[in-house]
C-alpha positions as CSV (number, residue, x, y, z in Angstrom):
1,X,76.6,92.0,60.4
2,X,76.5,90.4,57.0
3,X,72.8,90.1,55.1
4,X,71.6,86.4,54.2
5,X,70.7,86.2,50.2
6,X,67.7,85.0,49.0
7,X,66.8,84.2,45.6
8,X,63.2,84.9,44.4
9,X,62.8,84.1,40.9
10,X,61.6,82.1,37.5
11,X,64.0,83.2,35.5
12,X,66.9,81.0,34.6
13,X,69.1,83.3,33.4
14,X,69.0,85.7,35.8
15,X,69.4,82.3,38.4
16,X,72.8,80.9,36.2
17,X,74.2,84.7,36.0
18,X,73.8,85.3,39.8
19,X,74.9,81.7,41.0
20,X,78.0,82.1,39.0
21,X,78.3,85.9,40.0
22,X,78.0,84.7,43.6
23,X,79.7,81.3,43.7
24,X,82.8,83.4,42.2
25,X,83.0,85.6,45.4
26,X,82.1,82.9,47.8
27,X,78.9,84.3,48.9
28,X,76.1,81.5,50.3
29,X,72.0,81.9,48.9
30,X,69.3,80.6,49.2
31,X,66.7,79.6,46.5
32,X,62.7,80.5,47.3
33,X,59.7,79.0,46.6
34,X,56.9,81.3,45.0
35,X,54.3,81.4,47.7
36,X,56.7,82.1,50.7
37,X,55.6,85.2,52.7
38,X,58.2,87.5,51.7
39,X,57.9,89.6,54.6
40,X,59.1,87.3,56.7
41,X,61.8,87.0,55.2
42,X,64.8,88.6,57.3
43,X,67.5,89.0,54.5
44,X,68.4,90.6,50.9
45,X,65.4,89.2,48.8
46,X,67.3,89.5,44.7
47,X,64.5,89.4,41.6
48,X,64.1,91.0,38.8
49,X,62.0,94.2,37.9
50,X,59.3,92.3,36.1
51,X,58.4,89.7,38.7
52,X,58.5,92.1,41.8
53,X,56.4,94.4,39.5
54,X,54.3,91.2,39.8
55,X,54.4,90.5,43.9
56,X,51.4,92.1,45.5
57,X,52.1,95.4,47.7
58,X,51.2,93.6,51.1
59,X,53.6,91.0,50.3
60,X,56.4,93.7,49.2
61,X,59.2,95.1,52.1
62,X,62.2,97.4,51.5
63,X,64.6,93.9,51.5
64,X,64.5,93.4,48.0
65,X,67.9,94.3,45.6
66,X,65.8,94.4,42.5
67,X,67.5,93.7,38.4
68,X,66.9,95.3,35.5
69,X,67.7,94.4,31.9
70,X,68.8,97.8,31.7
71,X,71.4,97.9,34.4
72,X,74.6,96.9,34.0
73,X,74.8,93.4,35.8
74,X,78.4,93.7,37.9
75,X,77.3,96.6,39.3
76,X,74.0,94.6,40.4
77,X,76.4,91.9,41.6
78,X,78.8,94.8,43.5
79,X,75.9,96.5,45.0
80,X,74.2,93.2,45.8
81,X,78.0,92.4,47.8
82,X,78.2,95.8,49.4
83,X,74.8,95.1,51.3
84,X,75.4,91.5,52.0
85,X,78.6,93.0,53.8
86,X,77.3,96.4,54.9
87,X,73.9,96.4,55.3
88,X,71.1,98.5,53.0
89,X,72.6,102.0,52.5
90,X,71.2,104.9,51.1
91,X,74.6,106.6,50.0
92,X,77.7,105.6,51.0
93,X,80.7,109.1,51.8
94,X,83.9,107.3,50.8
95,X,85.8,105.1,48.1
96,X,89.7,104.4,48.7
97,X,91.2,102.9,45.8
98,X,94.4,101.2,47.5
99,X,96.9,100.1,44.9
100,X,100.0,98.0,45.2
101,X,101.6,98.5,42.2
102,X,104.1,95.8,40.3
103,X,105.9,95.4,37.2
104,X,104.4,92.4,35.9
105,X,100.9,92.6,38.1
106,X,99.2,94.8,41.1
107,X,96.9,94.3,43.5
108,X,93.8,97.0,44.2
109,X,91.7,97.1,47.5
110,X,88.6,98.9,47.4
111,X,86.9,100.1,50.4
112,X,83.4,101.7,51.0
113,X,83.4,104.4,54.2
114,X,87.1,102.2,55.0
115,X,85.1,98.9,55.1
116,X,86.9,96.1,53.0
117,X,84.6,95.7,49.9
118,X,86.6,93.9,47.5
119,X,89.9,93.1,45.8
120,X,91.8,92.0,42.2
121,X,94.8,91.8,40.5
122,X,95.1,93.8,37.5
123,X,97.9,93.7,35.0
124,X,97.9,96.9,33.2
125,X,97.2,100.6,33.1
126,X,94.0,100.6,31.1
127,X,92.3,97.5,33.1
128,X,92.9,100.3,36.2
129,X,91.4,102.8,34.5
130,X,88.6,101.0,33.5
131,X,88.7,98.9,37.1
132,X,88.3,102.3,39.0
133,X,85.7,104.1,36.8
134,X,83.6,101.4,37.0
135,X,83.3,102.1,40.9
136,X,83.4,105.5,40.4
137,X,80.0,105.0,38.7
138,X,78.8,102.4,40.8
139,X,78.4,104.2,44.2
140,X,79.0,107.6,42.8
141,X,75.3,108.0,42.6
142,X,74.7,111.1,44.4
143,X,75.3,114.0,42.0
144,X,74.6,116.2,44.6
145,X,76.9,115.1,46.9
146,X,79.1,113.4,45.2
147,X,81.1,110.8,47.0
148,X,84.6,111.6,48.5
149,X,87.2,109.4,46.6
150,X,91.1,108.9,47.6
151,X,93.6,106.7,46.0
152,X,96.3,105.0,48.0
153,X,99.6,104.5,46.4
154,X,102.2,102.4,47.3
155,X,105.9,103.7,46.2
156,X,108.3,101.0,46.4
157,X,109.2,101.0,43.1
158,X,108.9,104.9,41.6
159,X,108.6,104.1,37.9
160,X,105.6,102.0,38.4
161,X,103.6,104.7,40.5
162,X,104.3,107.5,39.3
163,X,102.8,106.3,35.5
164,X,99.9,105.2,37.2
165,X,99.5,108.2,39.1
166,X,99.9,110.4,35.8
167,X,97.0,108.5,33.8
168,X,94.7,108.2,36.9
169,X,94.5,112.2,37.5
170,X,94.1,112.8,34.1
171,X,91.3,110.3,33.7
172,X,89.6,111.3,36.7
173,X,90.2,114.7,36.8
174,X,86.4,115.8,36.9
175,X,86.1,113.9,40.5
176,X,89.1,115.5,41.9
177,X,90.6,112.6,43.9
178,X,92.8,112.9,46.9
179,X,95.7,111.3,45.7
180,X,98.5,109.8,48.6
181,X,101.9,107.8,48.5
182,X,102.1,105.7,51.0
183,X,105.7,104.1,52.5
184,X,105.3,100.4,51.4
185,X,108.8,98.8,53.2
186,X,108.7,95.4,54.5
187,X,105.6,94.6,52.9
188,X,107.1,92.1,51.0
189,X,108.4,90.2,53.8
190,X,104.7,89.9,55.4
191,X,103.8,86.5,56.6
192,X,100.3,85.1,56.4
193,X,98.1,81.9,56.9
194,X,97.5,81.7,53.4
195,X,94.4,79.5,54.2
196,X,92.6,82.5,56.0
197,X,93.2,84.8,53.1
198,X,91.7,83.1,50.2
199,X,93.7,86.6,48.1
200,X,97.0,86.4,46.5
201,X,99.7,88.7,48.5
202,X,99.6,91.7,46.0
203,X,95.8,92.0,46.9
204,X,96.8,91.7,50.9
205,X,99.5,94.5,50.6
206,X,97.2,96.9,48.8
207,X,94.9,96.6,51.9
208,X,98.1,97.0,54.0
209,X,99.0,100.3,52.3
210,X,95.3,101.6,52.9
211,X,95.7,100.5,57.0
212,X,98.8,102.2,56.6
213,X,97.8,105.4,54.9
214,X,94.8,105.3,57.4
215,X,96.8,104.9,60.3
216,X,99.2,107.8,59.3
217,X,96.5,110.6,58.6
218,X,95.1,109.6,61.5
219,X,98.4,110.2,63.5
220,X,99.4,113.2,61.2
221,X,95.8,114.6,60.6
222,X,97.1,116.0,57.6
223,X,92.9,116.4,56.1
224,X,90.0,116.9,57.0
225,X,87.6,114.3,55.8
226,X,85.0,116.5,53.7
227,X,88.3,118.8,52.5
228,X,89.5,118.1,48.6
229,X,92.7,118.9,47.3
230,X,93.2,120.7,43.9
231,X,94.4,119.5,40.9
232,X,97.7,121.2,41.0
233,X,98.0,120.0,44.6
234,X,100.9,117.3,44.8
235,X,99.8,114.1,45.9
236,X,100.5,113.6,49.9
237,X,103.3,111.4,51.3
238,X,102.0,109.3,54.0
239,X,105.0,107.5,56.6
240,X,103.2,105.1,59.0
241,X,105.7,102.8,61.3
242,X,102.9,100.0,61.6
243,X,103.7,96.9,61.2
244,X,101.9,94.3,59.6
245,X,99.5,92.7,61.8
246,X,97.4,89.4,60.6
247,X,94.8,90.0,63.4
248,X,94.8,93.4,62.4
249,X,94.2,92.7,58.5
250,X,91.6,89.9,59.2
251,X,89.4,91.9,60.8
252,X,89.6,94.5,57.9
253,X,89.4,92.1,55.0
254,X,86.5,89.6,56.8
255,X,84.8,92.8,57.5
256,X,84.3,92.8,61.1
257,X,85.6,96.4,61.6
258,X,86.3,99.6,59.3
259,X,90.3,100.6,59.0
260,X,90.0,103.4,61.6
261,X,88.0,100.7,64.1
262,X,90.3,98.0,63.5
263,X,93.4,100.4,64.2
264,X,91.4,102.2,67.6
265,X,90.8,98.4,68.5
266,X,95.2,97.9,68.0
267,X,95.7,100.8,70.4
């Protein structure tokens, strides 16, 4: 069930960075008025450090995403997105990286425990690098227990993955991701309402290639969830007959169910 917004603060930068942040990804707030009960509030309350350093402790509740000068603001904006979607989480276990890659441009779905977080189209090997270890550190906040992460390849074009592939494990060697090729065919022959998807169709076929990958360990059970594979471990082919399905992919990409609920929900 997604989280309401609400907007709690004086400061007008903060306000223009977070309405354009926010307009950007098509999520609704609302502005408050200082004096409103703040416990009453049943939604995401966003401020920054000093003025809820400022609000009394009876009018304080665990609903507040709080700023700091010192963080870095898109990962305010991502985590501020993940609990409007998700809900307040203490840790999340999983990050897919799904990648559809092209020659010119490819699309990236990222998912949090297989829910649909967000997606982009990036145009070059460094912008994924950079794209990926930004998440990384973003929800990678438990050192203890560091967060599982597994990248999602698509090979219909060879050359385009396997260069990716080659920089990404050597960039990211020190998380030790679980690296898998997925069979991509007939993806490019999906039809869509274009209307309902407000993503281009690079974006919707990276989230394809995760249901698919999904839907094949699932059938295959080829790894256990908590099990990592080694470095010198090649990456795992994944063959999954589905095909694509826009009730399917809607409920994914609006959020309404994880890839393994949507896919129990198919059956």
């Amino acid at each position: 069930m997604k989280q309401k917004l609400y907007f709690y603060s004086n400061d007008s930068r903060f306000f223009y960075k977070v309405n354009n942040s926010l307009n950007e990804l098509r999520i609704p707030f609302y502005v408050l008025n200082y004096g409103v009960k703040l416990r009453n509030i049943k939604g995401i309350i966003l401020t920054t450090q000093k003025e809820f350093d400022g609000i009394s402790s009876e009018n304080k509740t665990d609903r507040f995403l709080v700023y700091s000068d010192t963080q870095d603001f898109e990962e305010y904006i991502m985590q501020i997105l993940a609990t409007h979607k998700f809900g307040f989480k203490k840790r999340y276990f999983e990050l897919i990286f799904s990648v559809d890659p092209g020659k010119n441009k490819s699309g990236i779905a990222i998912f949090l425990d297989e829910y649909f977080l967000i997606s982009k189209i990036l145009h070059n090997q460094r912008e994924f690098v950079d794209y990926i270890g930004k998440f990384i550190s973003y929800f990678n906040s438990d050192k203890l227990k560091p967060i599982i992460i597994k990248i999602f390849f698509g090979i219909g074009v060879p050359s385009l993955f396997e260069s990716l592939l080659e920089i990404l494990s050597y960039e990211f060697k020190e998380f030790i991701p679980i690296f898998y090729l997925v069979d991509e065919r007939n993806t490019s022959k999906m039809k869509y309402n274009k209307h309902i998807f407000k993503i281009s169709k690079h974006e919707i076929s990276a989230i394809w290639i995760a249901i698919r990958g999904i839907k094949a360990i699932k059938s295959m059970n080829i790894l256990n969830s908590n099990e990592k594979n080694s470095q010198s471990e090649l990456p795992k082919k994944l063959n999954s007959e589905i095909k694509f399905d826009e009730n399917l992919a809607k409920n994914v990409y609006f959020g309404n169910s994880s890839i393994s609920e949507a896919l129990n929900f198919k059956q």
